[in-house]
Backbone of each chain as ProteinMPNN parsed JSONL, in Angstrom:
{"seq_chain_A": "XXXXXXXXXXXXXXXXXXXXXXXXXXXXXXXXXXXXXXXXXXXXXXXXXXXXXXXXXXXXXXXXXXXXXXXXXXXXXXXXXXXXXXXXXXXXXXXXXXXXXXXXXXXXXXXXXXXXXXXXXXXXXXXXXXXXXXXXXXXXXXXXXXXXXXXXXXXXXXXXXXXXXX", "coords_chain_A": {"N_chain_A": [[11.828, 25.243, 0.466], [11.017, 24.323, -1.509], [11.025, 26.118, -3.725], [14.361, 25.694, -3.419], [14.465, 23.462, -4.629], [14.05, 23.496, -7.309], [16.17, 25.079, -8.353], [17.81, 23.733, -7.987], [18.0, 21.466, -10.488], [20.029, 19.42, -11.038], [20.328, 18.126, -8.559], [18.2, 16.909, -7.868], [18.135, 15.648, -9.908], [19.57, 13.551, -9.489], [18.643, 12.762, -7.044], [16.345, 11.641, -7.462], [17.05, 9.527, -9.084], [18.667, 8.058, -7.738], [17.244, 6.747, -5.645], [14.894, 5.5, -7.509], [16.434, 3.764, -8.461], [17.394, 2.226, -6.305], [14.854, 1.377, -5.284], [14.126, -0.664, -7.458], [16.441, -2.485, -7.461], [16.853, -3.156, -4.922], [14.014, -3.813, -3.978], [12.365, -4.841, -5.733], [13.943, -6.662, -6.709], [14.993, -6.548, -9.049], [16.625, -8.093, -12.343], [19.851, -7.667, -12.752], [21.752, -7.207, -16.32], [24.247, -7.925, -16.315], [24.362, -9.688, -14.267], [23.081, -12.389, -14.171], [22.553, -14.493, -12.447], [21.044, -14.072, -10.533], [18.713, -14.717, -8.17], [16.909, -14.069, -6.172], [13.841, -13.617, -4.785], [11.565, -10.829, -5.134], [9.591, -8.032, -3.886], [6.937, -8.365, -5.83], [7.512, -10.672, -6.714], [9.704, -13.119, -9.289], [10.941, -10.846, -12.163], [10.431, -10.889, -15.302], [11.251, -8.87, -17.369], [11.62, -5.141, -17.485], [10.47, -1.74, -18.199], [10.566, 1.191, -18.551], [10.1, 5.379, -18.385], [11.402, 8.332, -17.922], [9.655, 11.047, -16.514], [8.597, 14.153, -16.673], [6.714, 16.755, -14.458], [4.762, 19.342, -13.905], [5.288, 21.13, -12.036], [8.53, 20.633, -12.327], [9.472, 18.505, -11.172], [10.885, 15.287, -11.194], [9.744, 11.963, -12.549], [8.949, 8.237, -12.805], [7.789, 6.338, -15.431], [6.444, 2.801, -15.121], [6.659, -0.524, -16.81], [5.991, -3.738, -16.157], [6.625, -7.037, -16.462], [6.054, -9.903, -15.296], [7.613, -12.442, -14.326], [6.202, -16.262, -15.13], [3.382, -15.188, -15.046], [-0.071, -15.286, -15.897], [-1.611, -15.354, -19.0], [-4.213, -12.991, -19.772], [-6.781, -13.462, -21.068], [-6.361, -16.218, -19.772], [-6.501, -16.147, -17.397], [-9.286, -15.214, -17.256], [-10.647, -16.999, -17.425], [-9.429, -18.764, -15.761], [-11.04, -18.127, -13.533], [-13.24, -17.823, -13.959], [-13.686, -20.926, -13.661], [-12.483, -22.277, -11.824], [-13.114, -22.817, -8.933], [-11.807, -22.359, -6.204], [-9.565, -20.798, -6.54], [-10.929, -18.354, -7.65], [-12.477, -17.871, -4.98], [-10.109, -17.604, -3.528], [-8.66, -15.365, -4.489], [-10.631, -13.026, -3.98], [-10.601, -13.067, -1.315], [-7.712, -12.369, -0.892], [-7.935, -9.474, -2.221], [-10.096, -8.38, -0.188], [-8.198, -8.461, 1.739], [-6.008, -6.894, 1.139], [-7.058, -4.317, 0.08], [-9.201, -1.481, 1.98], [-11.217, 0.943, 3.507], [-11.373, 1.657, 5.802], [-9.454, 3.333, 8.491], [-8.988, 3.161, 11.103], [-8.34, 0.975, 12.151], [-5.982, 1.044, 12.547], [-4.681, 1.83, 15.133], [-3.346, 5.057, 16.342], [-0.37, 5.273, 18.764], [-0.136, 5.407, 21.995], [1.715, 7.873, 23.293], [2.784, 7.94, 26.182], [3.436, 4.527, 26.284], [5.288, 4.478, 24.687], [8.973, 5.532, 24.995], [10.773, 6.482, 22.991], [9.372, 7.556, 21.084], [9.782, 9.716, 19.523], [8.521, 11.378, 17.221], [5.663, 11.819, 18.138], [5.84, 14.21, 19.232], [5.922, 16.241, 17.665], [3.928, 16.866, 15.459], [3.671, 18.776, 13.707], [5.707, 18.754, 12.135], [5.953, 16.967, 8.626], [5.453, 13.774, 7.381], [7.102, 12.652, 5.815], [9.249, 13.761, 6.36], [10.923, 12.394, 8.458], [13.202, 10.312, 9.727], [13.63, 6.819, 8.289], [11.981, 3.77, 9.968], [13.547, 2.41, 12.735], [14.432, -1.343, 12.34], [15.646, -2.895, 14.149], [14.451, -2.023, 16.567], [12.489, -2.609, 19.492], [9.821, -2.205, 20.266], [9.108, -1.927, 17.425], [6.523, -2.886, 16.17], [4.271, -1.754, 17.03], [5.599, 0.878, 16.587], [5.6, 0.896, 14.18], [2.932, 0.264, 13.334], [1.308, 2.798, 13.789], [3.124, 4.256, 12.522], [1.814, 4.0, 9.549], [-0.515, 5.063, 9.748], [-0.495, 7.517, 10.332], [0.951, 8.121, 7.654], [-1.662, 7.139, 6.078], [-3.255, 8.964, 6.871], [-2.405, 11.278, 6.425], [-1.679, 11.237, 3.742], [-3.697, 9.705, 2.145], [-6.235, 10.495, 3.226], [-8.717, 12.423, 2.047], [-9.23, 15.754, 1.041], [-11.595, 18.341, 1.066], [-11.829, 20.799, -1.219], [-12.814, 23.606, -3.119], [-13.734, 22.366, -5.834], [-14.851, 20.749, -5.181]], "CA_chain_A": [[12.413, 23.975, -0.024], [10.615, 24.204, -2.865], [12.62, 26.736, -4.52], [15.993, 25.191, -3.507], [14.537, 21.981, -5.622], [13.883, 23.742, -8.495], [17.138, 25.807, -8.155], [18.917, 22.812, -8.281], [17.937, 20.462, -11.081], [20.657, 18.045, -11.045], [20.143, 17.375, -7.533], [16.942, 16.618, -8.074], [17.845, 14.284, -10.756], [20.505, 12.313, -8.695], [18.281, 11.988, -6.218], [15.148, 10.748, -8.012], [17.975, 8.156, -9.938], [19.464, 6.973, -6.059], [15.776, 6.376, -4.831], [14.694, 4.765, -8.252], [17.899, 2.517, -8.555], [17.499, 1.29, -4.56], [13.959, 0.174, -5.204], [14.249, -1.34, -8.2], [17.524, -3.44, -7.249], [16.626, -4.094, -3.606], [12.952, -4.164, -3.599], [11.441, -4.961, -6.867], [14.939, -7.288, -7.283], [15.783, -6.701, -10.851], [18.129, -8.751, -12.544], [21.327, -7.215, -13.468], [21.924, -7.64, -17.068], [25.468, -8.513, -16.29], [24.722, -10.886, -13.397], [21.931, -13.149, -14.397], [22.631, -15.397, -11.467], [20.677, -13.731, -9.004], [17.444, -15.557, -8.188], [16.142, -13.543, -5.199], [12.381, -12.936, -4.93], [11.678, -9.197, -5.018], [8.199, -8.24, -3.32], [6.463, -8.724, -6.699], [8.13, -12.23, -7.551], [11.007, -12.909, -10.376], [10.491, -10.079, -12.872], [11.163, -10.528, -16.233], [11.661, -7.708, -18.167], [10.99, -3.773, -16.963], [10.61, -0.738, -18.916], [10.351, 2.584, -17.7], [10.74, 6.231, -18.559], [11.507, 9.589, -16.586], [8.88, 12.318, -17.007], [8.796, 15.83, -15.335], [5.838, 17.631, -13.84], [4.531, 20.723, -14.736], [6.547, 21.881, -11.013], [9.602, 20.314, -12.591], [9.407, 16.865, -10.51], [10.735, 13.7, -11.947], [8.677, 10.833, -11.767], [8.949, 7.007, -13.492], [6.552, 5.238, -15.36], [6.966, 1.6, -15.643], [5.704, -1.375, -16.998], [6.552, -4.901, -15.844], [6.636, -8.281, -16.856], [6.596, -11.433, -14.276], [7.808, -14.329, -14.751], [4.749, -17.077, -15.223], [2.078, -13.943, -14.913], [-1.039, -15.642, -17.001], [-2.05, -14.556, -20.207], [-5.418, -11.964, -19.59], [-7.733, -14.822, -21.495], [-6.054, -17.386, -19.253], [-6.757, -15.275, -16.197], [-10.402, -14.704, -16.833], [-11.204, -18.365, -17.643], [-9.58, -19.647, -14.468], [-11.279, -16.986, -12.602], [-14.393, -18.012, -14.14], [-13.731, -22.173, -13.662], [-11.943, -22.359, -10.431], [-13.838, -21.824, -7.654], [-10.664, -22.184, -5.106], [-8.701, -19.722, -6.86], [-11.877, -17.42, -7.376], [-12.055, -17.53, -3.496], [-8.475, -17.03, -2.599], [-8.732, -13.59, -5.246], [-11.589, -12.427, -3.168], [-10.044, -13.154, 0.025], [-6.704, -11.542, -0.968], [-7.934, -8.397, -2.785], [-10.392, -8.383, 0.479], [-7.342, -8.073, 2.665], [-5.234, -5.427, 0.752], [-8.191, -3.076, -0.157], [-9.627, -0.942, 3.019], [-11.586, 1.652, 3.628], [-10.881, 2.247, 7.569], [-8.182, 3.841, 9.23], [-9.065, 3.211, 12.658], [-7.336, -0.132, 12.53], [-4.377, 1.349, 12.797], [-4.805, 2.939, 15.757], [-2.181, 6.134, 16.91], [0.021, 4.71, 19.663], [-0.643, 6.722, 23.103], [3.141, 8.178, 23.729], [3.771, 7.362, 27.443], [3.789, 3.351, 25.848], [6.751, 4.357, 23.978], [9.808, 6.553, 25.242], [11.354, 7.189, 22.064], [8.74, 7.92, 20.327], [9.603, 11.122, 19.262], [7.568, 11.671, 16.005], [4.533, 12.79, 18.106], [5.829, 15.618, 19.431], [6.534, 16.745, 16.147], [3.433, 16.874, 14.557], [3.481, 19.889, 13.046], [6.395, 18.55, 10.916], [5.854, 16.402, 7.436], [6.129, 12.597, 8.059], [8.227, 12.238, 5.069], [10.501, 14.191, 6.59], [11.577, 11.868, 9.372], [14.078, 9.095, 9.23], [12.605, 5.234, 8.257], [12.013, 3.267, 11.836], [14.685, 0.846, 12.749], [13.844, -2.489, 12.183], [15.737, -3.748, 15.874], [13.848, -1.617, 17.681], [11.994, -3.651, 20.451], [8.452, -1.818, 19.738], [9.238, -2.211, 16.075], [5.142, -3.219, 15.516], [3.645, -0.827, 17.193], [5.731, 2.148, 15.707], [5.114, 0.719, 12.361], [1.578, 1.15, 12.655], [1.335, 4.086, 14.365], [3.618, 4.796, 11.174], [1.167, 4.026, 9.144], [-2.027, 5.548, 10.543], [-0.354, 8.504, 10.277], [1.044, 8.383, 6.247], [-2.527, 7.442, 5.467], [-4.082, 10.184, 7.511], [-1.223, 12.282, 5.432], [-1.663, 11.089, 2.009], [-5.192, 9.173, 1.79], [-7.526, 11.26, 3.481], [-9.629, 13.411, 1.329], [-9.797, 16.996, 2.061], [-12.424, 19.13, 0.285], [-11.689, 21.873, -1.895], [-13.324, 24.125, -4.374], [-14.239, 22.166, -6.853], [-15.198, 18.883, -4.889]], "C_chain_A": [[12.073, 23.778, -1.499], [11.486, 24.888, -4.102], [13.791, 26.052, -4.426], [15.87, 23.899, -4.324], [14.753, 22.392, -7.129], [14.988, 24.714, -8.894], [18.34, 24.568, -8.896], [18.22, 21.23, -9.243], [18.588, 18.954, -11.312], [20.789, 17.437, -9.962], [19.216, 16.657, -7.266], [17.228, 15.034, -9.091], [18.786, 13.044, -10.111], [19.394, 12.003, -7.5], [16.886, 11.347, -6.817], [16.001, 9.441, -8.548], [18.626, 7.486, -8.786], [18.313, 6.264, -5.706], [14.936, 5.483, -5.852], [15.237, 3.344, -8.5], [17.465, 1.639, -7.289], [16.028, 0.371, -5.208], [13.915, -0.583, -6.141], [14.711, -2.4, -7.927], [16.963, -4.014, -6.265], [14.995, -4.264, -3.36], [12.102, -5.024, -4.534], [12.974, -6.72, -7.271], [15.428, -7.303, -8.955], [16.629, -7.108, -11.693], [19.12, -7.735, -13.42], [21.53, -7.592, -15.029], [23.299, -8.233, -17.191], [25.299, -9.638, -15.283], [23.476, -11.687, -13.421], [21.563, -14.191, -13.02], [22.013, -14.943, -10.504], [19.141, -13.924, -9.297], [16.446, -15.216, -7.043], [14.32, -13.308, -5.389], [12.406, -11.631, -4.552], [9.973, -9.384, -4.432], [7.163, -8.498, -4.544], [6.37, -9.799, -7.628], [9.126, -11.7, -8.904], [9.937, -11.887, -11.007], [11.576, -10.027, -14.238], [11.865, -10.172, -16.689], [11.011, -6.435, -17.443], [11.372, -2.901, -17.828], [10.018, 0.371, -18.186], [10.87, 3.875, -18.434], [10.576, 7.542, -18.055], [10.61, 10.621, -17.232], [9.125, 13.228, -16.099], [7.371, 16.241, -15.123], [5.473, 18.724, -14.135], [5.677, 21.764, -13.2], [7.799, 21.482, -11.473], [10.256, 18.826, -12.172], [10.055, 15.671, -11.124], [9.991, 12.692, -11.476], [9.091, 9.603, -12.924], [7.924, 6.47, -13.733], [7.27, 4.065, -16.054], [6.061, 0.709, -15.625], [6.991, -2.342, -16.993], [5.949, -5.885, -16.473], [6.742, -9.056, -15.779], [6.838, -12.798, -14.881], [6.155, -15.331, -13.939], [3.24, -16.411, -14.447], [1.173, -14.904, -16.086], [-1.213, -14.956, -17.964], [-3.52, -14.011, -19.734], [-6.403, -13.102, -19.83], [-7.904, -16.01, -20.186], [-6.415, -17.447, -17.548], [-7.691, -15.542, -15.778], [-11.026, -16.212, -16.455], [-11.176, -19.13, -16.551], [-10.317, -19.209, -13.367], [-13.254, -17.656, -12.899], [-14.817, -19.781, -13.584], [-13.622, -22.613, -12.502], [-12.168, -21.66, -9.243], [-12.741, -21.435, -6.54], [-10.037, -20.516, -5.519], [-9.408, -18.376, -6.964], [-12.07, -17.015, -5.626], [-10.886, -16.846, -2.881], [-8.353, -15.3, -3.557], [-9.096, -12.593, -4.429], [-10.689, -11.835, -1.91], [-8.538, -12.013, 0.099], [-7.244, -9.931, -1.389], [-8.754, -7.796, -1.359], [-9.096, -7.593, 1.315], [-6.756, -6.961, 2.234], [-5.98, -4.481, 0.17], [-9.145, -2.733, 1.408], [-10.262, 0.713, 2.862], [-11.923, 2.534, 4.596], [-9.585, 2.981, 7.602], [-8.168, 3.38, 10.341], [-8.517, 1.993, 13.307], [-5.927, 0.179, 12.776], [-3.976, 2.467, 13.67], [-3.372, 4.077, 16.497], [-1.941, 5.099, 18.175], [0.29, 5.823, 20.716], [1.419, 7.102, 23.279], [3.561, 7.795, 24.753], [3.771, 6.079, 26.918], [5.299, 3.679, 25.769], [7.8, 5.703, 24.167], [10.195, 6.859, 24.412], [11.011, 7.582, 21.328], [8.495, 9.399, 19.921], [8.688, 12.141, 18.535], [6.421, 12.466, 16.237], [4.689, 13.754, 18.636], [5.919, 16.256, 18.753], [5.713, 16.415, 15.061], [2.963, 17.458, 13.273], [4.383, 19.538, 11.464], [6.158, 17.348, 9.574], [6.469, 14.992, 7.925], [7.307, 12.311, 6.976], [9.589, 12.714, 4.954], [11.528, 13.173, 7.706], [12.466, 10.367, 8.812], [13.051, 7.874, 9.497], [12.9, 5.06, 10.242], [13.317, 1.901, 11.55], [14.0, -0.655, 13.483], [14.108, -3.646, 13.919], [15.243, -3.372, 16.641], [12.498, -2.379, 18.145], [10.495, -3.312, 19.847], [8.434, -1.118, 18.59], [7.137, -1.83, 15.494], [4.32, -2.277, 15.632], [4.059, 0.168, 16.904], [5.328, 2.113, 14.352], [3.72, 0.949, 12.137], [1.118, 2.236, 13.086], [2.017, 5.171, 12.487], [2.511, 4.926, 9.919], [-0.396, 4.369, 8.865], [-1.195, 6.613, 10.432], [0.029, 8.972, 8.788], [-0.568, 8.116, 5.761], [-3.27, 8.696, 5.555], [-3.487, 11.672, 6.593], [-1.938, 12.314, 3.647], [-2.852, 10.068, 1.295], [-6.278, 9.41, 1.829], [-7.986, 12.101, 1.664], [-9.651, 14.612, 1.892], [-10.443, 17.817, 0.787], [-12.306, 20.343, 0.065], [-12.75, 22.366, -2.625], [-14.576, 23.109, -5.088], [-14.846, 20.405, -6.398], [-16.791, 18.908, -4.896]], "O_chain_A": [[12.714, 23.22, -2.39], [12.229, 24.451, -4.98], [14.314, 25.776, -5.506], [16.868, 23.281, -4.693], [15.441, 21.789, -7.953], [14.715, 25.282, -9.952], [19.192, 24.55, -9.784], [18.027, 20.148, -8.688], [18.083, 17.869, -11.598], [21.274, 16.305, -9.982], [19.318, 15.748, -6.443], [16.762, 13.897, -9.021], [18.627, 11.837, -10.299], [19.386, 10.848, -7.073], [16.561, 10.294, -6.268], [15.497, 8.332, -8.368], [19.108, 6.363, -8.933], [18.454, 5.068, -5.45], [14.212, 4.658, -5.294], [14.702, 2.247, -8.667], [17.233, 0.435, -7.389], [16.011, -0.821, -5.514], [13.533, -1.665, -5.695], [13.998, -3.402, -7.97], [16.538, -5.165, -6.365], [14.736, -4.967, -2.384], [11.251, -5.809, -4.117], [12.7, -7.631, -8.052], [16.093, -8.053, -9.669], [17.588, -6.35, -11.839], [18.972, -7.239, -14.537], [21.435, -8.819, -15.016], [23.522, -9.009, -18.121], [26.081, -10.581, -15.405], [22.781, -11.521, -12.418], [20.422, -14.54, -12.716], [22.368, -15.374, -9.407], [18.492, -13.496, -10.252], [15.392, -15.832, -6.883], [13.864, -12.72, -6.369], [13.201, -11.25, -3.692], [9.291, -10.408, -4.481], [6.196, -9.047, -4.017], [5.724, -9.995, -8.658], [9.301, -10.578, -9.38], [8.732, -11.829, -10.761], [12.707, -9.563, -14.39], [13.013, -10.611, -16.751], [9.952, -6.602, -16.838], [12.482, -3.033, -18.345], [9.109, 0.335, -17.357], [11.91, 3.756, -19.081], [9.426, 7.842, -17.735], [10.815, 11.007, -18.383], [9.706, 13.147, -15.017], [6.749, 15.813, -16.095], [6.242, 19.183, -14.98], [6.473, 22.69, -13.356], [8.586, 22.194, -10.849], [11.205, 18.225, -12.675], [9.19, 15.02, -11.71], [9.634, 12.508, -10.313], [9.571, 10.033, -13.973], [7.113, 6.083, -12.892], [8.119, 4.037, -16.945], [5.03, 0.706, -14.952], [8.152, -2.212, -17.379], [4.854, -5.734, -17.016], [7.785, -8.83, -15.167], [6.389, -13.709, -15.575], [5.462, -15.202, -12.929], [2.415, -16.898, -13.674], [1.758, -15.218, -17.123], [-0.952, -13.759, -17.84], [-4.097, -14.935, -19.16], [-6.851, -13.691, -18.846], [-8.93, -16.521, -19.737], [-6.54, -18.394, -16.772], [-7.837, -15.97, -14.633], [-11.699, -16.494, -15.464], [-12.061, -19.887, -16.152], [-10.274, -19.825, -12.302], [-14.155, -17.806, -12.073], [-15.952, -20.023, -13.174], [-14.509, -23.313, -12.013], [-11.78, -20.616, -8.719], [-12.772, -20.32, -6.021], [-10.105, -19.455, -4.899], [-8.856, -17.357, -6.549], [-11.78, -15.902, -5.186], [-10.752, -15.925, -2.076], [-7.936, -14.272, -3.023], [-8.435, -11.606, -4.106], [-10.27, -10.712, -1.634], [-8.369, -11.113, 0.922], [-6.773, -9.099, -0.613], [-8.307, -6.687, -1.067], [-9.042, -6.374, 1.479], [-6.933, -5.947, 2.908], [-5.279, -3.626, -0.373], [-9.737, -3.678, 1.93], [-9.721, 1.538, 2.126], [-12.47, 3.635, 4.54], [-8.825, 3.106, 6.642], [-7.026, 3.098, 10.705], [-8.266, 1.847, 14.503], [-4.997, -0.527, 13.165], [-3.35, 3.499, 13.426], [-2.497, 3.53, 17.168], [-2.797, 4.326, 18.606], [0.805, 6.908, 20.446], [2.179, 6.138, 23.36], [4.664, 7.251, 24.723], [5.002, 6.114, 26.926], [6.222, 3.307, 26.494], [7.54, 6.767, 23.605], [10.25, 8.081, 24.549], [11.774, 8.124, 20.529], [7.461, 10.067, 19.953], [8.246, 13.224, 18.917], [5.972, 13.338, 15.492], [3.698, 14.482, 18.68], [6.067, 17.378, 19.238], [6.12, 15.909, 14.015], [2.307, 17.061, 12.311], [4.087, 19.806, 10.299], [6.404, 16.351, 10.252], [7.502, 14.859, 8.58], [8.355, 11.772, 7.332], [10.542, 12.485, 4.21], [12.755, 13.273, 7.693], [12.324, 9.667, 7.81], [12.142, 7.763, 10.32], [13.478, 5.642, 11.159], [13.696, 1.059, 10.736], [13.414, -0.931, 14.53], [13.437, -4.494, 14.506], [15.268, -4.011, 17.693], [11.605, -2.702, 17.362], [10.007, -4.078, 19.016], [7.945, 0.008, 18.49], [6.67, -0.941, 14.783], [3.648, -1.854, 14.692], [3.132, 0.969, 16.785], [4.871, 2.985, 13.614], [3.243, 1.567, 11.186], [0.187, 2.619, 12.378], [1.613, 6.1, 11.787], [2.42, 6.021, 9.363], [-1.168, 3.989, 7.985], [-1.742, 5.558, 10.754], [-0.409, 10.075, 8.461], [-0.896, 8.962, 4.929], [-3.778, 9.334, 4.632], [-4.059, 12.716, 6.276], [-2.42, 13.113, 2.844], [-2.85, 9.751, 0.106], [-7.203, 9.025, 1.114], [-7.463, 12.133, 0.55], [-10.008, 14.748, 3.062], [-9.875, 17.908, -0.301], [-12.603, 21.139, 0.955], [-13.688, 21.593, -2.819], [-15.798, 23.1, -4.942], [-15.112, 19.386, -7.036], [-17.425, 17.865, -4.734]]}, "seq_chain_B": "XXXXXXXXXXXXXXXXXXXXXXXXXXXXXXXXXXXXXXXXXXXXXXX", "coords_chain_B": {"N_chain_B": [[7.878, -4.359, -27.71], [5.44, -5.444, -26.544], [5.241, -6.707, -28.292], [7.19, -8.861, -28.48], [6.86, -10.09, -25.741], [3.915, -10.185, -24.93], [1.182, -9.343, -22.735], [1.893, -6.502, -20.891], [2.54, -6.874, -17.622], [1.869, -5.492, -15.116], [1.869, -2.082, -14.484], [3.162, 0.975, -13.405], [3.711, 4.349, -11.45], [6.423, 5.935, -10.156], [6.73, 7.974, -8.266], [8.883, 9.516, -6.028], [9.046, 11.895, -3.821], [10.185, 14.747, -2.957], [10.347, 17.234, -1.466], [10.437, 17.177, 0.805], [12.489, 15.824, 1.526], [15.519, 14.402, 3.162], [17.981, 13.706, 1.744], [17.909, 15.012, -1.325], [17.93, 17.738, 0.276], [20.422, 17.828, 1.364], [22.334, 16.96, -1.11], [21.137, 19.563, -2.774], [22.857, 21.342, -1.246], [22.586, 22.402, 1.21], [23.204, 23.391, 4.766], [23.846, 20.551, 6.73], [24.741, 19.022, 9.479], [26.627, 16.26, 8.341], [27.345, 14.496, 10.369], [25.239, 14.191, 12.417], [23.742, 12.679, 10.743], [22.758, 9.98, 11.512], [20.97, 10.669, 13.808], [18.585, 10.372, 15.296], [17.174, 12.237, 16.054], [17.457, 14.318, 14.04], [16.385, 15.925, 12.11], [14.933, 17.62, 8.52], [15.1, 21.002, 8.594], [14.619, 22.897, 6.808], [11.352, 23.715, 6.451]], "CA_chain_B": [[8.374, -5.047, -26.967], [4.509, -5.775, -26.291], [4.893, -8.255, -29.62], [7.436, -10.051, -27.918], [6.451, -10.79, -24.536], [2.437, -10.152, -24.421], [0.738, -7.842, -22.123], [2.865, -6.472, -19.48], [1.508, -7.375, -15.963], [1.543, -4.416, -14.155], [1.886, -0.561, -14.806], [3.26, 1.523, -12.068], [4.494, 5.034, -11.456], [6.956, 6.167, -8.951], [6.717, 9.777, -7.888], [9.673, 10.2, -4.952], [8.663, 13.192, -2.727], [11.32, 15.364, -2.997], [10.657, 18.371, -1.254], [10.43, 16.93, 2.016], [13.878, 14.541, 1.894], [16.483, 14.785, 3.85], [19.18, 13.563, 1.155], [17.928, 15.85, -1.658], [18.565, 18.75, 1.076], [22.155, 17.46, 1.337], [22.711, 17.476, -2.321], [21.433, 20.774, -3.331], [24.132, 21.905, -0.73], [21.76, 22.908, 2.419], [24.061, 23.183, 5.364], [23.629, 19.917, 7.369], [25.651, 17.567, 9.707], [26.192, 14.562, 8.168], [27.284, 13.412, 11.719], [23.943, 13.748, 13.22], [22.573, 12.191, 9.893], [22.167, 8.915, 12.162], [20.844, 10.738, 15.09], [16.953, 10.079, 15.454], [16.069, 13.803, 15.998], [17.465, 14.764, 13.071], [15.102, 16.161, 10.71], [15.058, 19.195, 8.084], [14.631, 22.36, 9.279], [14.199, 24.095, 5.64], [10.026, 23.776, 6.14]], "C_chain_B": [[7.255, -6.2, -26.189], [4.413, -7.247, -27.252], [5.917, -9.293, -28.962], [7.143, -11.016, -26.57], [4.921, -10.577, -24.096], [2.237, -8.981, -23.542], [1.408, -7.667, -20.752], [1.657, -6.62, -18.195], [1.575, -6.391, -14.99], [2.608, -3.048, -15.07], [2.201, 0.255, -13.738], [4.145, 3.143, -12.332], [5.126, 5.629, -10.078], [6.961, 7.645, -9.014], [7.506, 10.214, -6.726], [9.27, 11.364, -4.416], [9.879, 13.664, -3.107], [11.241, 16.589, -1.929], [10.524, 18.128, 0.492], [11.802, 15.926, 2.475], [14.541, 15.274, 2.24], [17.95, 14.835, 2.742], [19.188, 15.097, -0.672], [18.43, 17.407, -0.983], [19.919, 19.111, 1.033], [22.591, 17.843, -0.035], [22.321, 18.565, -3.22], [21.997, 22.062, -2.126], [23.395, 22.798, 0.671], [23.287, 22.586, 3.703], [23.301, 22.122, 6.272], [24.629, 19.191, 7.516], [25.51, 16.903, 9.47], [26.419, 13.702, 8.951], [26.583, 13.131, 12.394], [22.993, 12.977, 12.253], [21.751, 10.938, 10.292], [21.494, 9.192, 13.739], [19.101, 10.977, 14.852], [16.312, 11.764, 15.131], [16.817, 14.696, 15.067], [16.501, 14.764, 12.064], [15.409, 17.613, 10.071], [13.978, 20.251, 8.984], [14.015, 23.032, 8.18], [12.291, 24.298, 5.514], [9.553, 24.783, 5.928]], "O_chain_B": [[7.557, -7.225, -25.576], [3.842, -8.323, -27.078], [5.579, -10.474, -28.881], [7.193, -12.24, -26.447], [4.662, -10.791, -22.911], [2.881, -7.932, -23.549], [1.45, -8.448, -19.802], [0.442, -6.494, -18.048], [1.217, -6.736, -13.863], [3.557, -3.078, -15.853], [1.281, 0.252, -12.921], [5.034, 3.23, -13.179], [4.445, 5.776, -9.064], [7.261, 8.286, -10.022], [7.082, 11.244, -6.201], [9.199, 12.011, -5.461], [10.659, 12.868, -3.632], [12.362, 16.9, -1.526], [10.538, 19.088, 1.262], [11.985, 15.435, 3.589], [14.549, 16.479, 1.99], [18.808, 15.714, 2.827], [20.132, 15.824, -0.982], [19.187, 18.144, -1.614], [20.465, 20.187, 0.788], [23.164, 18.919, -0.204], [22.906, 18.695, -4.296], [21.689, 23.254, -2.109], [23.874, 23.891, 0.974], [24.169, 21.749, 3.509], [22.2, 22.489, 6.683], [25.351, 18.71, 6.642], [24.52, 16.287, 9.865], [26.097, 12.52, 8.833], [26.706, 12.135, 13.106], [21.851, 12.635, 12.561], [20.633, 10.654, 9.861], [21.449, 8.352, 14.638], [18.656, 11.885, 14.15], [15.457, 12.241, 14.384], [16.795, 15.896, 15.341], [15.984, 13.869, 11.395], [15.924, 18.549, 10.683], [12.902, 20.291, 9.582], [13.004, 23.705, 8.377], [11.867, 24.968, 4.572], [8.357, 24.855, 5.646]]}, "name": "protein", "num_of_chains": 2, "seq": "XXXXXXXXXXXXXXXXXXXXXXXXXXXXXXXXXXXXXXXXXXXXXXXXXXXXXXXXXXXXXXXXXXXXXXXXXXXXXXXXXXXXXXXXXXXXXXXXXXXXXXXXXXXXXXXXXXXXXXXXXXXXXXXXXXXXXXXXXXXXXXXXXXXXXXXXXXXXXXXXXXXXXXXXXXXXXXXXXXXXXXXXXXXXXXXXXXXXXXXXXXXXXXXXXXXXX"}
């Protein structure tokens, strides 16, 4: 696969520019410079302004780096001061950065297969999770594939595994 | 762009996987049905 990426450069670049474009528009919401009217929250809140630009890899890869703007983001100064003044808001920091920083896995424990009949994925562990299609969102045991989903991309792409030079 | 709007508020880079997608596959011309493309146990074969 690897070869057939690097074989084909412009496929490569349409698809890094389909998969860039989607999250931008539908996740990040980005306003249109032609349609200003759209007031959606994106998972990061309104967003300014964005800048970004395409680099390559030493394998040939494209990748985006970007820098954002939010709408009514504090000034750094304005940040530290309330951070330093406001005990509430010093709490709720804690509490939040608390929640989305972890150092377990085991909360997210694998889901045993007879639970779930369609759960195909674990027979098929041998294969790459980023190969499989997203989960569908109507499906009944939605929650429990999702973390099952997720206990398995960390186990993928968070672990540590010790090489050489570790 | 920093002089006009201050310090940007976040920094991020996206790195897409590529060598494991299904739609890259498609577009550098891999033979696949695109009628099973909605069928669950579809997945690449090229591993």
């Amino acid at each position: 696969m690897m070869q057939i990426c690097s074989n084909n450069p412009k496929a490569q670049a349409i698809f890094v520019h389909t998969i860039v474009n989607v999250i931008f528009k539908y996740m990040l919401q980005v306003k249109n410079t032609k349609d200003l009217s759209n007031n959606k929250f994106g998972v990061l809140g309104h967003i300014e302004v964005h800048y970004g630009c395409y680099e390559t890899t030493k394998n040939g890869s494209l990748h985006i780096h970007t820098l954002l703007w939010l709408n009514d983001f504090p000034n750094p100064n304005t940040l530290i001061q309330t951070l330093l003044d406001d005990d509430i808001f010093q709490q709720n920091t804690i509490n939040y950065l608390n929640e989305i920083i972890t150092r377990k896995i085991n909360q997210y424990k694998s889901c045993p297969i007879t639970t779930i009949t369609n759960c195909i994925d674990d027979n098929l562990d041998n294969i790459h999770h980023c190969t499989t299609r997203p989960l569908d969102l109507e499906e009944k045991t939605f929650t429990i594939l999702f973390q099952n989903d997720i206990h398995k991309l960390m186990n993928i792409c968070n672990r540590h595994i010790c090489n050489l030079t570790c | 762009m920093i002089n006009f709007m201050g310090t940007p508020s976040l920094f991020f880079t996206l790195n897409p996987t590529f060598v494991h997608h299904p739609l890259l596959a498609i577009l550098s011309g891999q033979n696949i049905n695109l009628d099973l493309f909605y069928d669950k146990n579809m997945l690449t074969k090229n591993e």
